[in-house]
PyMOL commands that place a pseudoatom at each C-alpha (Angstrom):
pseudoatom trace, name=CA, resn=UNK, resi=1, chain=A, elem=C, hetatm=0, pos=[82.285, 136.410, 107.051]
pseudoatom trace, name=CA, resn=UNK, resi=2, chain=A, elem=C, hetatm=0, pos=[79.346, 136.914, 109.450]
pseudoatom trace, name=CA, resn=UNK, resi=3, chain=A, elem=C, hetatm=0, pos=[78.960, 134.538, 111.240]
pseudoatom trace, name=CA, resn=UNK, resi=4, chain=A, elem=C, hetatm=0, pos=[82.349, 132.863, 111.814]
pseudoatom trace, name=CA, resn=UNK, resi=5, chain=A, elem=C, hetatm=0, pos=[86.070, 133.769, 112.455]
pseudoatom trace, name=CA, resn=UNK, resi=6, chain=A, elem=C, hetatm=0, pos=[88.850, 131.615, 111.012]
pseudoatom trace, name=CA, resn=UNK, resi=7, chain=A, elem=C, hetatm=0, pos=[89.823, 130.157, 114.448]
pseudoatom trace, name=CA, resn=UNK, resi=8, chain=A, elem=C, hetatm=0, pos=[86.793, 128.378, 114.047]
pseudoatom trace, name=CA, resn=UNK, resi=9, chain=A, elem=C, hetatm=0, pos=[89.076, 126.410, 111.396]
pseudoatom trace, name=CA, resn=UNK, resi=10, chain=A, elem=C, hetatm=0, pos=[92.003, 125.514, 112.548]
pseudoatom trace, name=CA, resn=UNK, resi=11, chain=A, elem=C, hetatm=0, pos=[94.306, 121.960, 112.567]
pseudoatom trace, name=CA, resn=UNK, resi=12, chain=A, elem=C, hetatm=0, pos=[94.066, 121.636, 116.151]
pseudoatom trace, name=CA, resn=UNK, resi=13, chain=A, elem=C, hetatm=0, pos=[98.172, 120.923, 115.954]
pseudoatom trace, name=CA, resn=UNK, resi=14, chain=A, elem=C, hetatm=0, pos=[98.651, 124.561, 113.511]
pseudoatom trace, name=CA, resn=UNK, resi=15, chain=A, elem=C, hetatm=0, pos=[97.121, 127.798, 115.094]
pseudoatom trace, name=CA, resn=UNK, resi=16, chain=A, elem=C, hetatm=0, pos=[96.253, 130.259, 112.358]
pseudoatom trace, name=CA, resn=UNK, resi=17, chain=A, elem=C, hetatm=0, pos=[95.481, 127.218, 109.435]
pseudoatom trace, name=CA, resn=UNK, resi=18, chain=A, elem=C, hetatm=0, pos=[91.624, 128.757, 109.104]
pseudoatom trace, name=CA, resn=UNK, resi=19, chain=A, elem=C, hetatm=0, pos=[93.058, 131.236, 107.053]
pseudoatom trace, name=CA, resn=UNK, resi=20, chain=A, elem=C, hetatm=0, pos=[94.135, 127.704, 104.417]
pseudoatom trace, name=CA, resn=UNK, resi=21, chain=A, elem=C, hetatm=0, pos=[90.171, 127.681, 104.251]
pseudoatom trace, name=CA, resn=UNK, resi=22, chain=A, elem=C, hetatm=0, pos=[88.845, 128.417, 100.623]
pseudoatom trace, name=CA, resn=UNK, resi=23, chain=A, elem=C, hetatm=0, pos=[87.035, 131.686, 100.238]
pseudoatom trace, name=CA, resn=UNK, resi=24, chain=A, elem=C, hetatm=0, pos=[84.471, 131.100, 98.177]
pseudoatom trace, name=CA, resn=UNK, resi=25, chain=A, elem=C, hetatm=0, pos=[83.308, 127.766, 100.450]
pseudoatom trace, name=CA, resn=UNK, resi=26, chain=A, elem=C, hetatm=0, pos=[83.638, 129.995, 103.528]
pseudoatom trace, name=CA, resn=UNK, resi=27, chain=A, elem=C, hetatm=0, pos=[81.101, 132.102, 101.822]
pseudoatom trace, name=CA, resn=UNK, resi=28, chain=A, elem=C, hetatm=0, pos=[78.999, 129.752, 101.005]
pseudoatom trace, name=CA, resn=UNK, resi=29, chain=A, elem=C, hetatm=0, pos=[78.739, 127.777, 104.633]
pseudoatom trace, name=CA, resn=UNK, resi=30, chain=A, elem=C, hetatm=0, pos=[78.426, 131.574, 106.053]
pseudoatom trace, name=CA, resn=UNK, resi=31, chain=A, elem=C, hetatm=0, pos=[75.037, 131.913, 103.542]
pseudoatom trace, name=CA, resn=UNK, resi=32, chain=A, elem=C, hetatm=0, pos=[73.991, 128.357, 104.626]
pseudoatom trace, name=CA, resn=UNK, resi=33, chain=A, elem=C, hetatm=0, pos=[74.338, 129.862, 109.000]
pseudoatom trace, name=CA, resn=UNK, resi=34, chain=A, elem=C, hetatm=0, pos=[72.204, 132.804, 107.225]
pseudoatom trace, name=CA, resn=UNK, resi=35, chain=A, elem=C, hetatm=0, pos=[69.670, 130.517, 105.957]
pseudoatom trace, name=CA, resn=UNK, resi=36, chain=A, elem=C, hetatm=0, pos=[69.495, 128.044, 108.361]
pseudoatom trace, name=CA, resn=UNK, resi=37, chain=A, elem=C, hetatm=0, pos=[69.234, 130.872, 111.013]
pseudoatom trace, name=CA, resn=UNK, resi=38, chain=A, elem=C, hetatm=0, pos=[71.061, 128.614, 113.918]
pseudoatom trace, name=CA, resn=UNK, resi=39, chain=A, elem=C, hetatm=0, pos=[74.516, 128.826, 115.025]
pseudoatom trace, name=CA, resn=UNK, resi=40, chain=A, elem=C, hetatm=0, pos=[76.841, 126.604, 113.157]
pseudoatom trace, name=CA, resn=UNK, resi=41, chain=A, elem=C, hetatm=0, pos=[79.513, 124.660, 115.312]
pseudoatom trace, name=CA, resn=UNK, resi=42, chain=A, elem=C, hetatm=0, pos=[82.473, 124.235, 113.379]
pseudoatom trace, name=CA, resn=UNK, resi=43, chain=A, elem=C, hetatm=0, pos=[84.264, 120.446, 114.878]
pseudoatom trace, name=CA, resn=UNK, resi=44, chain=A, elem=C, hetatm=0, pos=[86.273, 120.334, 111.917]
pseudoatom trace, name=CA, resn=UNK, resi=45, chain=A, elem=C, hetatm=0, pos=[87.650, 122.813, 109.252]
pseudoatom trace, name=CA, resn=UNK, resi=46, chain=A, elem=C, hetatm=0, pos=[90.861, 122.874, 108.033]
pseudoatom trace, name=CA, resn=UNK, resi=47, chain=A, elem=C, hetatm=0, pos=[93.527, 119.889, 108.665]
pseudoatom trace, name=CA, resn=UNK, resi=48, chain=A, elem=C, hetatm=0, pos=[97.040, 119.397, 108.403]
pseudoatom trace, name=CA, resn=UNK, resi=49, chain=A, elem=C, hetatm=0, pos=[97.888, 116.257, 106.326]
pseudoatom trace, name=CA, resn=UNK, resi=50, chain=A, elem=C, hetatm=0, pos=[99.559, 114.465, 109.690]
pseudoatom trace, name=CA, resn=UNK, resi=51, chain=A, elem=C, hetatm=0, pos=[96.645, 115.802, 111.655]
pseudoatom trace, name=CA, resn=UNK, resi=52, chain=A, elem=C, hetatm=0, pos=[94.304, 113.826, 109.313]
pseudoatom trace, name=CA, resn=UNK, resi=53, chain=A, elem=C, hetatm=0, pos=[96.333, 110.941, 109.379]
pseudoatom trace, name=CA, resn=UNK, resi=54, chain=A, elem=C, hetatm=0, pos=[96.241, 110.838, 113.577]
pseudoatom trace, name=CA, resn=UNK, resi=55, chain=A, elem=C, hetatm=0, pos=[92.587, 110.580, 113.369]
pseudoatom trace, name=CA, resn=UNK, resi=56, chain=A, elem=C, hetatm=0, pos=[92.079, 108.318, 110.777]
pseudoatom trace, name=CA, resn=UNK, resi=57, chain=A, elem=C, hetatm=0, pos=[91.019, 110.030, 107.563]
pseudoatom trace, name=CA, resn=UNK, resi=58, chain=A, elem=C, hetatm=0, pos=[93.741, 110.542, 104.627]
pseudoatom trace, name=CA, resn=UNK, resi=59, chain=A, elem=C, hetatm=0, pos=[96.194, 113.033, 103.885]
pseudoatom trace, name=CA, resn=UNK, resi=60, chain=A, elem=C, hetatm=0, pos=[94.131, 113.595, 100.578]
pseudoatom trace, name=CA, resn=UNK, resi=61, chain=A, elem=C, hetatm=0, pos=[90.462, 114.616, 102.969]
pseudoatom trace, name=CA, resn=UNK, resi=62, chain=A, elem=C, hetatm=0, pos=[88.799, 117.651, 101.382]
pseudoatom trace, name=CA, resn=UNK, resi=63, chain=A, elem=C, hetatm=0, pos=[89.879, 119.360, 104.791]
pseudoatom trace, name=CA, resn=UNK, resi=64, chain=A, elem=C, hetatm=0, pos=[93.198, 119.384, 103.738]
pseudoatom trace, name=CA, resn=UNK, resi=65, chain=A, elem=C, hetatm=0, pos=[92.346, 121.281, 100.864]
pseudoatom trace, name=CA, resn=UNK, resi=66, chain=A, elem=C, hetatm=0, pos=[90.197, 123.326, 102.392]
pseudoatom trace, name=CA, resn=UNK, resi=67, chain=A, elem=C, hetatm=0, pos=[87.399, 122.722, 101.039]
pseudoatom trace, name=CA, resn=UNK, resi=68, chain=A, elem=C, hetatm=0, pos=[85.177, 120.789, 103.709]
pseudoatom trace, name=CA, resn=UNK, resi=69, chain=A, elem=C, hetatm=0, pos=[84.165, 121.431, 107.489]
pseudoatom trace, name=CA, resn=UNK, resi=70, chain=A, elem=C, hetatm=0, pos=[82.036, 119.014, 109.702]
pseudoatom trace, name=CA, resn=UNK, resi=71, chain=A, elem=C, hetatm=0, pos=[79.037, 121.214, 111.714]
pseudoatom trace, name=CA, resn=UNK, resi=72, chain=A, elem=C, hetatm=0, pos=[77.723, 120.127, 114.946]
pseudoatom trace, name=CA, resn=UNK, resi=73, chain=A, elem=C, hetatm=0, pos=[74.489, 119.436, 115.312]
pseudoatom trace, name=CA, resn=UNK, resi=74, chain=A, elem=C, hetatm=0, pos=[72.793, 117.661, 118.790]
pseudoatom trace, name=CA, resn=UNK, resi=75, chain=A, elem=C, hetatm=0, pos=[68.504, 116.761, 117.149]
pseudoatom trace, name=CA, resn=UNK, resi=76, chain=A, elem=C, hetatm=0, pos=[67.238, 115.472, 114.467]
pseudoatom trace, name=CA, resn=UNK, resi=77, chain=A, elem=C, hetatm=0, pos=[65.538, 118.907, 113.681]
pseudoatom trace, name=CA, resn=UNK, resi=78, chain=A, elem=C, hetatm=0, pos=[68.745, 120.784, 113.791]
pseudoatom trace, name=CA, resn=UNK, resi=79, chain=A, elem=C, hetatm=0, pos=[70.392, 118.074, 111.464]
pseudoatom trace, name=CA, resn=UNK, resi=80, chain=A, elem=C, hetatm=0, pos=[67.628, 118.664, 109.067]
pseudoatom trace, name=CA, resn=UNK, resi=81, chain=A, elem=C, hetatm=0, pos=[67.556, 122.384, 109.222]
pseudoatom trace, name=CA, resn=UNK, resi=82, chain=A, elem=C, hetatm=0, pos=[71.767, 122.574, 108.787]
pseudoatom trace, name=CA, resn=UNK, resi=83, chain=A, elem=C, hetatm=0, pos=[71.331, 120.012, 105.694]
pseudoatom trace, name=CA, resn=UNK, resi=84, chain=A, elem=C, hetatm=0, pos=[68.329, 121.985, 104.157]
pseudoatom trace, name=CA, resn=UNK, resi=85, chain=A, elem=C, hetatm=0, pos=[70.343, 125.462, 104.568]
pseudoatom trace, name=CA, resn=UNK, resi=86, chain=A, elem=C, hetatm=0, pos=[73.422, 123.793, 103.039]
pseudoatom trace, name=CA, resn=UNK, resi=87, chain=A, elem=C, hetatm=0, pos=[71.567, 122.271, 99.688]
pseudoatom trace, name=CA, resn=UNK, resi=88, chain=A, elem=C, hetatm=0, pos=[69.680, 125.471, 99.507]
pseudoatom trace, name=CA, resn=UNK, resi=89, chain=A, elem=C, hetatm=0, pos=[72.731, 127.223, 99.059]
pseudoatom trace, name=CA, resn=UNK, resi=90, chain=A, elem=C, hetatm=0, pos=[74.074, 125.175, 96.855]
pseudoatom trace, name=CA, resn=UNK, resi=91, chain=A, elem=C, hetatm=0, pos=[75.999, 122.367, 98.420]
pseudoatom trace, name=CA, resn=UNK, resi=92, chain=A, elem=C, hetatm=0, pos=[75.794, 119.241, 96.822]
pseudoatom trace, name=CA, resn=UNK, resi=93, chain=A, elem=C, hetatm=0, pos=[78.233, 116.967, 99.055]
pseudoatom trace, name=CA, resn=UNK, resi=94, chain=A, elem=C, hetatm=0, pos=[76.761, 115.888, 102.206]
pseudoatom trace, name=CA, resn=UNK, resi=95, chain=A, elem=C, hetatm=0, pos=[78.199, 113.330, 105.357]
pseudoatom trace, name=CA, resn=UNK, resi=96, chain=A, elem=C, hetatm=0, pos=[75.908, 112.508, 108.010]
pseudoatom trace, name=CA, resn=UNK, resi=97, chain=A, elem=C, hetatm=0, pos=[77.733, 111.311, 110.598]
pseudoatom trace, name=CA, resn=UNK, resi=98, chain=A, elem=C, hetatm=0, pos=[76.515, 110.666, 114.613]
pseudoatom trace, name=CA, resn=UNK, resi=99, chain=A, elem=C, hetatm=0, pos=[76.394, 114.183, 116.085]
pseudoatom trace, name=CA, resn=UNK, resi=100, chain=A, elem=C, hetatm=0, pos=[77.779, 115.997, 112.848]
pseudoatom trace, name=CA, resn=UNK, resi=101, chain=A, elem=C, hetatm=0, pos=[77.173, 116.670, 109.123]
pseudoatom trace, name=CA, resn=UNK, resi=102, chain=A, elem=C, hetatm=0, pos=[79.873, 117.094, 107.091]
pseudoatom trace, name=CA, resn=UNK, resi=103, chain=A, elem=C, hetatm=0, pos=[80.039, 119.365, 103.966]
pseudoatom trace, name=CA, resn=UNK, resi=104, chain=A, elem=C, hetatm=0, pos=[82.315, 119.821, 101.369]
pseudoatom trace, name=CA, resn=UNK, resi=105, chain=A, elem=C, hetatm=0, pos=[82.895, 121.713, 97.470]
pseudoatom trace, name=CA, resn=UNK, resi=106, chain=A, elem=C, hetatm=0, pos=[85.835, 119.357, 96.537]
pseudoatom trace, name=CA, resn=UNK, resi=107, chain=A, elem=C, hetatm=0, pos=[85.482, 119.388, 92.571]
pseudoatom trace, name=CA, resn=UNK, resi=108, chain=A, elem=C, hetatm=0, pos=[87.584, 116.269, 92.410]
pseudoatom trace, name=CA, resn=UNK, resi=109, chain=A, elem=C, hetatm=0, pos=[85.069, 113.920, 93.840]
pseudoatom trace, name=CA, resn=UNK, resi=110, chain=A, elem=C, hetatm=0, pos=[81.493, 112.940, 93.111]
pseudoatom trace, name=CA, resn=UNK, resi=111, chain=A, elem=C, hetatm=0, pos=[78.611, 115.721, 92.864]
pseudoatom trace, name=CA, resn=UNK, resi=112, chain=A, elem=C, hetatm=0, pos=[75.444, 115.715, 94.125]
pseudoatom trace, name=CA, resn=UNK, resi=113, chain=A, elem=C, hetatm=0, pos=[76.226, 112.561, 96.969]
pseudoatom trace, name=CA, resn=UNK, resi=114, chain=A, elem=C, hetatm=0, pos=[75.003, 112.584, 100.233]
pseudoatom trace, name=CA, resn=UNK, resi=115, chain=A, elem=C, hetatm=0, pos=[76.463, 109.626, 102.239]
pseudoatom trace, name=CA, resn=UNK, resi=116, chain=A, elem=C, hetatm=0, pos=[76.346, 108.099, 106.237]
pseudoatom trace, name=CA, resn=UNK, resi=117, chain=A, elem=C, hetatm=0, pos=[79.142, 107.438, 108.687]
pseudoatom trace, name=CA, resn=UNK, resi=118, chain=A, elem=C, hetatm=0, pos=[77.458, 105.080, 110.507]
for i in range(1, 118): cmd.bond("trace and resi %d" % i, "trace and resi %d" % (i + 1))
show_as sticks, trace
zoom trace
């Protein structure tokens, strides 16, 4: 990867879990930071299923596969420019949530969705 380490990833309650990301989505978020051509903040990567559960999600997320991150992003401008990086690349499972987008390449839900939080 380029532009990220797999710390980045990690269940905040399992050091080292980054490396439980999927490859081939990890190289497709790192061609979306290329793209997009602003650092990508990583708030959510990879989660353990009782990790999940202490937030609130399910023990059946996409993180918990691997397969989905949530990215940072502070304007309206950056949320557009993360969102048009990630569909450029291919990405066709979008959250917009307040302060983050989330992204994911779970096979087992819908394609081409983009969805709110709010």
């Amino acid at each position: 990867m380029r532009y990220f380490n797999y710390c980045e990833f990690d269940s905040p309650d399992q050091l080292g879990s980054g490396h439980n990301m999927d490859e081939d989505f990890l190289q497709m978020l790192d061609d979306a930071r290329d793209f997009a051509g602003i650092p990508f903040k990583i708030t959510s990567g990879f989660r353990t299923p009782s990790h999940s559960r202490a937030i609130g999600s399910n023990d059946r997320s996409s993180h918990c596969l691997g397969l989905a991150a949530d990215i940072a992003c502070g304007t309206s401008r950056e949320r557009m420019e993360i969102i048009t990086a990630l569909l450029t690349v291919g990405f066709d499972r979008i959250g917009i949530g307040d302060g983050f987008v989330h992204v994911d390449c779970d096979v087992e839900r819908d394609e081409a969705v983009i969805w709110t939080y709010y």
